[in-house]
C-alpha positions in Angstrom: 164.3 59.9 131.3 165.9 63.1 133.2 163.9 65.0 135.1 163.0 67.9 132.8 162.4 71.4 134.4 159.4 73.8 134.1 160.0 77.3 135.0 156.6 79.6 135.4 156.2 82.4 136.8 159.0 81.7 139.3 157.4 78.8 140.2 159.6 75.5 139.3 158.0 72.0 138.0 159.7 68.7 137.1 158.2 66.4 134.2 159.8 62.8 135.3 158.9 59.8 133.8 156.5 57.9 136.7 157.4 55.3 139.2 155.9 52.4 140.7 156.3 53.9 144.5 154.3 57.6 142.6 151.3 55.6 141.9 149.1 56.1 144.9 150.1 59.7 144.3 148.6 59.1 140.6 145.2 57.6 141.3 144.9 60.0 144.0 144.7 63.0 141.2 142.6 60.5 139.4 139.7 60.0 141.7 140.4 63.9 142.9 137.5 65.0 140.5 133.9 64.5 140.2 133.7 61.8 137.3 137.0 60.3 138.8 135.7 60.0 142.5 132.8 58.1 141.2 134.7 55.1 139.4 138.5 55.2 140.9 139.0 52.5 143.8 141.0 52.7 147.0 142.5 49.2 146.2 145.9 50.1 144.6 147.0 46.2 142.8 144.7 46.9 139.6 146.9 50.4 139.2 150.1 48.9 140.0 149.4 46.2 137.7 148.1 48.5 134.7 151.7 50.6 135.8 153.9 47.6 135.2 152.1 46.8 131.8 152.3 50.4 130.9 156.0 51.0 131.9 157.4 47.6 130.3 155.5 48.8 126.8 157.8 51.1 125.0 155.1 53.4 123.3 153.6 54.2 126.7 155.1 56.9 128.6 153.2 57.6 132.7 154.4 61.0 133.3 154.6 62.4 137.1 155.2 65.9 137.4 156.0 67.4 140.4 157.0 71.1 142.5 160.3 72.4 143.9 158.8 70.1 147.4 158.6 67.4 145.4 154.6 67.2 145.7 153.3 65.1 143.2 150.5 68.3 141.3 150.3 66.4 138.0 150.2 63.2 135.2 149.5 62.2 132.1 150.1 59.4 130.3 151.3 59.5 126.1 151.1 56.4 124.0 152.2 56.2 120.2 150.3 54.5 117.7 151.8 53.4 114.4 149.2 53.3 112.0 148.6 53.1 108.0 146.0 55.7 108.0 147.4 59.0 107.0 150.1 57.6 104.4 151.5 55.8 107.8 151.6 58.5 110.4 152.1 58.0 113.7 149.7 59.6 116.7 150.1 60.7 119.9 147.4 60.2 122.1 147.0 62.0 125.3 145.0 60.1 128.2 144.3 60.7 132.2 145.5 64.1 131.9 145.2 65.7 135.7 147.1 68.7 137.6 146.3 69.5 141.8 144.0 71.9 142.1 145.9 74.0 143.7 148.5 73.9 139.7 145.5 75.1 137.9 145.4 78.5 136.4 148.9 78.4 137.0 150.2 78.1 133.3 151.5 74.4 134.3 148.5 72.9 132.0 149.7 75.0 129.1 153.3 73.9 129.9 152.9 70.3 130.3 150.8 69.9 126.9 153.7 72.3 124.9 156.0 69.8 126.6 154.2 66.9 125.3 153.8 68.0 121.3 157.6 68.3 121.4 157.4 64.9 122.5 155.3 63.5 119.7 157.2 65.4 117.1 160.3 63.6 118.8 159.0 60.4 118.2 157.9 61.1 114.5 154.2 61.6 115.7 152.5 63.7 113.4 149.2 64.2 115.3 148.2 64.8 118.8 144.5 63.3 119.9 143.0 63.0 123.1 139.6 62.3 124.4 137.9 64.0 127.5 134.1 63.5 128.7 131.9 65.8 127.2 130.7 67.1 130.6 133.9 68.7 130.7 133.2 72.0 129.4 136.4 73.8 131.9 138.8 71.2 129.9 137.7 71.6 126.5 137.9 75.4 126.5 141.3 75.0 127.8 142.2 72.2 125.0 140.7 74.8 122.6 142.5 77.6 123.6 145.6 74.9 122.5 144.6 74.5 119.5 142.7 71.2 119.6 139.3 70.9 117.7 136.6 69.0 118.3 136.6 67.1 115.3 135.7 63.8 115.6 133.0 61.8 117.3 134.1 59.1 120.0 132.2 56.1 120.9 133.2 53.7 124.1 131.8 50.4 125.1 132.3 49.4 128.5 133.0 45.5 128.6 
């Protein structure tokens, strides 16, 4: 995948499919939040072992994005999931969504996600989920103000 360009307000971002050597970059956003710094580890083989399952699978797709220094300020990861339900539609589903603070409020969040629904309907996906933690009142106005609606009830068993 080609580096792909994000112009905002004169600021420019690049949506490139991750790396190995961009993980420690990665978990860093990950454990740069208060439910993140709570379960995300400084020992980096469990995430480069979960990024070489996830980059060998071809319905995954570990997204870096970065600024014009080349700063790692955001990730995602996109998997799609055949399924029969809905006369055999195929989902999106958005995971470990994270931007730097110092991208947020910038329009890059808005950006990113646009950029990812023209991904799903790339790849035949006819619906875009995602799950956050319902402390997370800041992120589910924003994925409101997307369109996304809270409606479905998620359950999670930790094994």
């Amino acid at each position: 995948m080609a580096t792909i360009p994000l112009d905002i307000d004169g600021h420019r971002f690049g949506i490139d499919r991750a790396v190995e050597a961009d993980v420690p970059a990665l978990v860093g956003l990950l454990a740069d939040d208060v439910l993140g710094a709570g379960r995300e580890s400084l020992d980096l083989a469990p995430y480069l072992a979960a990024f070489r399952e996830i980059d060998r699978d071809p319905n995954q797709l570990l997204v870096t994005v970065r600024d014009a220094d080349g700063a790692v300020v955001g990730t995602l990861q996109l998997t799609l999931i055949p399924g029969l339900a809905r006369q055999g539609a195929t989902r999106l589903q958005v995971e470990a969504v994270r931007l730097a603070s110092s991208a947020r409020g910038s329009g890059l969040g808005s950006a990113l996600f646009a950029w990812a629904h023209g991904y799903a309907r790339e790849h035949g996906a006819t619906l875009v989920q995602l799950t956050t933690d319902k402390t997370r009142t800041d992120a589910h106005r924003f994925y409101e103000t997307l369109g996304y609606r809270a409606s479905h009830e998620g359950y999670k068993l930790h094994l």
